[in-house]
C-alpha positions in Angstrom: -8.7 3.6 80.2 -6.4 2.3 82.6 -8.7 -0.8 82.8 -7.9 -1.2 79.1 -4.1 -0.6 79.6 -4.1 -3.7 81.9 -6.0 -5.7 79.7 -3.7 -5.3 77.3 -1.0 -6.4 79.0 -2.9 -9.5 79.6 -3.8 -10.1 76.4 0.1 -9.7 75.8 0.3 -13.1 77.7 -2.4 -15.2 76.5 -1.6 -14.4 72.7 1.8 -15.8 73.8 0.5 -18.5 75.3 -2.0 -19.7 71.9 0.8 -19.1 69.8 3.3 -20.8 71.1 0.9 -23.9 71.4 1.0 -23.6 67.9 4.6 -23.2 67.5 5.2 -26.4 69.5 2.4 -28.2 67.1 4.4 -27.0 64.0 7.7 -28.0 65.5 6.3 -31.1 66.5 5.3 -32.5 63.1 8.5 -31.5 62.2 10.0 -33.7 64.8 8.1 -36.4 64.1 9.0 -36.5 60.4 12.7 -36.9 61.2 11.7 -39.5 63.9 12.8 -37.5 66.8 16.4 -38.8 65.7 18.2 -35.1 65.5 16.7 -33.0 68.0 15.2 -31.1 65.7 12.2 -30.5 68.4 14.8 -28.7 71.0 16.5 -27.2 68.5 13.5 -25.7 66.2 12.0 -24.7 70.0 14.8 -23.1 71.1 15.5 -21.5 67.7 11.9 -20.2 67.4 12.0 -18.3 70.9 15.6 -17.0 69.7 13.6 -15.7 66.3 10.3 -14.4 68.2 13.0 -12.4 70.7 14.3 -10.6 67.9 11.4 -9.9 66.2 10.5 -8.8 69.2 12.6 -6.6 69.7 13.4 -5.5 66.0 9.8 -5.5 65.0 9.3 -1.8 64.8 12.2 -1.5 62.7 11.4 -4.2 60.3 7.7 -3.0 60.3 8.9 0.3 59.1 11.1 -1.3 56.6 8.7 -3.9 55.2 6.2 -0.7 54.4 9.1 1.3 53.1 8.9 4.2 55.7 11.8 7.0 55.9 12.6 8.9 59.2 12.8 12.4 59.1 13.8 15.0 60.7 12.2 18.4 62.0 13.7 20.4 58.8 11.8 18.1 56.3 8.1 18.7 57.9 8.0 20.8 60.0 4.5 20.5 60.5 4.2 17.2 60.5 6.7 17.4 63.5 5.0 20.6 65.6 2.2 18.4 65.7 3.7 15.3 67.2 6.0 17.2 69.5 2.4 19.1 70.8 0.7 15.8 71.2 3.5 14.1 72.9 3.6 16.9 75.8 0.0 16.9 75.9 0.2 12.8 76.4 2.8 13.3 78.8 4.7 10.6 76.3 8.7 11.1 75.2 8.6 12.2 71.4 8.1 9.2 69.0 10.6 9.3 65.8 8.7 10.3 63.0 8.4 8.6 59.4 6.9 9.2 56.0 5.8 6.5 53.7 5.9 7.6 49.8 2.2 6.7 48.8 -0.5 8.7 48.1 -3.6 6.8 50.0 -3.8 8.2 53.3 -3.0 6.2 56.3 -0.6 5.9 59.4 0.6 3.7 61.9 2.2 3.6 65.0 5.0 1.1 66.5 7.0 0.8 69.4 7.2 -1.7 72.3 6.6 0.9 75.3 6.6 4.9 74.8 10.3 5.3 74.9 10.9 3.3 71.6 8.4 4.4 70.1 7.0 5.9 66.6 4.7 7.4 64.4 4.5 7.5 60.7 1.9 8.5 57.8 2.3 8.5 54.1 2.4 11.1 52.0 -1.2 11.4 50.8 -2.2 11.7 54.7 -0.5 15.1 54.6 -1.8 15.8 51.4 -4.9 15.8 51.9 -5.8 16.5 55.5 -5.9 19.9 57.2 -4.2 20.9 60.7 -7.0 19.8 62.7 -7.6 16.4 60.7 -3.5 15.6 60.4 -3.5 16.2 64.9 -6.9 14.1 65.0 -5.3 11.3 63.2 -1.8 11.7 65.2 -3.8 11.1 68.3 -5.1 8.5 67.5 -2.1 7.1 67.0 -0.6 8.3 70.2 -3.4 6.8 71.8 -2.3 3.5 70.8 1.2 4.3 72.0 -0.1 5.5 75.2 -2.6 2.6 75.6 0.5 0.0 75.6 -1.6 -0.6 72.3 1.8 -1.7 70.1 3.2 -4.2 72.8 0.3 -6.1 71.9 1.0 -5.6 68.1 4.8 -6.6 68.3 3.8 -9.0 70.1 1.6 -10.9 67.7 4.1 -9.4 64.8 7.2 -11.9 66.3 4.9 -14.7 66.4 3.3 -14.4 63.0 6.9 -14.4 61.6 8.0 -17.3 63.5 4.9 -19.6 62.0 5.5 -18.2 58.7 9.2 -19.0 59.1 8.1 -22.6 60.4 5.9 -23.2 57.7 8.2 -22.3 54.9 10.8 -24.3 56.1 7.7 -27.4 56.2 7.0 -26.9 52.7 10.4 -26.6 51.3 11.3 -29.9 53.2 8.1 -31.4 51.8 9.5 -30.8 47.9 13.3 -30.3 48.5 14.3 -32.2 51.2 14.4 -35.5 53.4 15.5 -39.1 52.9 12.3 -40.9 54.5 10.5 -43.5 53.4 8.7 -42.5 50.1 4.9 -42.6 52.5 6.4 -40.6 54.9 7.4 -37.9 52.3 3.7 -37.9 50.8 2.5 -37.4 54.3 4.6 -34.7 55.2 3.8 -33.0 51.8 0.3 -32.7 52.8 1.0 -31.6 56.2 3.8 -28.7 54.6 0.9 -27.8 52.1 -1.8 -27.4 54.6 0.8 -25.5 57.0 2.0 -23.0 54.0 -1.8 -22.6 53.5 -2.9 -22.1 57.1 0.0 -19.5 57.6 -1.5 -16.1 56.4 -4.7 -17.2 58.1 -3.5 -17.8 61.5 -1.9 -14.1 60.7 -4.7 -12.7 60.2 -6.5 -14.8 63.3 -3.3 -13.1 65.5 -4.7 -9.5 63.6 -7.9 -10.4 65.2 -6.7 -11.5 68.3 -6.3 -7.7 68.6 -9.5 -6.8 69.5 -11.0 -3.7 67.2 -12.4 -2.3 70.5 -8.8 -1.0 70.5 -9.3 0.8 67.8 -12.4 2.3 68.9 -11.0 3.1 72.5 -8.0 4.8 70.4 -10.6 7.0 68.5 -12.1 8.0 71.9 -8.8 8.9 73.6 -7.8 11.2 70.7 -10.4 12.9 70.0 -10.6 13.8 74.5 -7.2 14.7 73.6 -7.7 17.2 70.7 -11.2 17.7 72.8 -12.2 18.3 68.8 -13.8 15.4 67.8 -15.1 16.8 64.5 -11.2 16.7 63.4 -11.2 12.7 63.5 -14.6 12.5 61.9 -13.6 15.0 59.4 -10.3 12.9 58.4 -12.1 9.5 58.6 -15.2 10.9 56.0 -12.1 11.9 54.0 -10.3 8.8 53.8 -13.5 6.5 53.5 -14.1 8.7 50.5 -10.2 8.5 49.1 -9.5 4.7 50.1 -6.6 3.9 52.7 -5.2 0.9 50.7 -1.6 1.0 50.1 0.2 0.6 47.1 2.9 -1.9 48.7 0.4 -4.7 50.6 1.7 -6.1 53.7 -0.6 -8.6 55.7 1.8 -8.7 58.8 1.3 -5.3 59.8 -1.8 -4.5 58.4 -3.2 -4.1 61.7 -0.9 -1.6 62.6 -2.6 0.8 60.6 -4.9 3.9 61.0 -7.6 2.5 58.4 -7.2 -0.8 56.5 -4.0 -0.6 54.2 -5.7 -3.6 52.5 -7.3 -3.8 48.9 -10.2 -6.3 48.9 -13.8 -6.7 49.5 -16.6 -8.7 50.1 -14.7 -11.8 52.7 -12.1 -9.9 53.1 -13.5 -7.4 55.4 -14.2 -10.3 57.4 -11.0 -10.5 58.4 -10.1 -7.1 58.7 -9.0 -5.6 62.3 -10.4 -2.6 61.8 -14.6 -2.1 62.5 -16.2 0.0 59.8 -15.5 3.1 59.1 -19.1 4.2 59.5 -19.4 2.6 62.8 -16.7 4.6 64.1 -18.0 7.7 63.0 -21.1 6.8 64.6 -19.4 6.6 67.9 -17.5 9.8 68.0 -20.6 11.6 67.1 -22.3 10.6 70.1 -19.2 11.5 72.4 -20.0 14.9 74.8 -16.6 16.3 75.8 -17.0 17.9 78.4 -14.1 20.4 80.0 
């Protein structure tokens, strides 16, 4: 486990590395378009690392907000919060704030740079449908990733995904809106704004990937060692493979934040998807011993 916490944190840095290459390509062709006359290659650098910093660093709050989550406090659920208060001390992890998203298919996520700004929220038809034991299986999970140093990773590749999305916008609105170039120049760079507006939710979901699904497997393992009930996460995964996790409100960018995929979509899609089949996972938990 510890081995996996390290490679994380490595895998913090070379997912940094990749996609700020990219960054600098996409800034790049922007400079060249304006013929390196107005520093828009400094500028668009400097204003890209400003942009992944906050993201950074407000990513768990705009991840919350993008998928419409609302905090609550112990008086709302208080189920839902003796559960995460028994996990945290059994994790030996500060108390994550907890959220509710309005939506009946049953999912969760967790978010957080490091433990202390950290938290944890399911939707409502998680906690409609799942039992005590299936509702802590699923929170631990979820710890897991918390614990794991699982999220740094995540809002990691979160700020950089927004920044290429940003980046490419701004390419394909300059392509039709903007710039006083030569008339060959402008039908170059509408092609090159085009393919970078196309490119953008698939180097998102490449930066998804990035995020190896072992992760998810390794965050099955440590929960279920931490419930030492492994039937629980079984029991909830059956459920939600039977119900379908798929959201109502369908966010790419932090799709991989979730529990099961929050995705609608078959077929090529699953391709794509961070999260290894459903199946597969069961498989694995059922051939775990835990042992006291």
């Amino acid at each position: 486990m510890y081995s996996q916490i390290a490679a994380n944190k490595r895998r913090t840095i070379y997912i940094m590395v990749v996609f700020f290459v990219l960054i600098g390509v996409i800034i790049w062709l922007l400079d060249k378009y304006f013929n390196g006359g107005t520093g828009i290659f400094y500028g668009a650098l400097i204003g890209s690392a400003v942009y992944a910093l906050f993201s950074y660093f407000a990513g768990s709050r705009m991840s919350l907000a993008l998928n419409g989550a609302k905090e609550i406090k112990q008086k709302d659920n208080p189920r839902l919060f003796r559960i995460v208060e028994n996990l945290a001390i059994t994790d030996g992890l500060p108390t994550p704030k907890v959220y509710i998203i309005n939506d009946p298919a049953p999912n969760a996520f967790a978010t957080g740079r490091n433990p202390n700004n950290s938290s944890v929220c399911v939707t409502s038809g998680l906690l409609d449908i799942m039992d005590d034991k299936e509702l802590e299986a699923v929170l631990s999970h979820e710890m897991s990733h918390i614990k794991n140093y699982d999220m740094r990773v995540n809002m990691i590749s979160f700020a950089l995904t927004a920044v290429i999305s940003l980046l490419a916008d701004i390419m394909i609105n300059i392509a039709f809106f903007g710039g006083n170039n030569k008339e060959e120049n402008n039908q170059t760079f509408v092609i090159l704004g085009i393919v970078a507006a196309i490119l953008a939710p698939i180097i998102a979901s490449l930066i998804q990937l990035a995020i190896s699904r072992e992760r998810e497997y390794l965050a099955d393992a440590t929960g279920a060692y931490t419930t030492r009930y492994p039937e629980g996460l079984i029991s909830a995964l059956q459920k939600i493979e039977r119900t379908g996790s798929a959201l109502k409100k369908q966010n790419t960018a932090t799709a991989h934040f979730f529990f099961a995929n929050p995705l609608k979509g078959h077929g090529i899609t699953n391709l794509f998807s961070t999260h290894p089949p459903t199946a597969q996972r069961i498989a694995r938990l059922q051939k775990m011993e835990i042992t006291d």
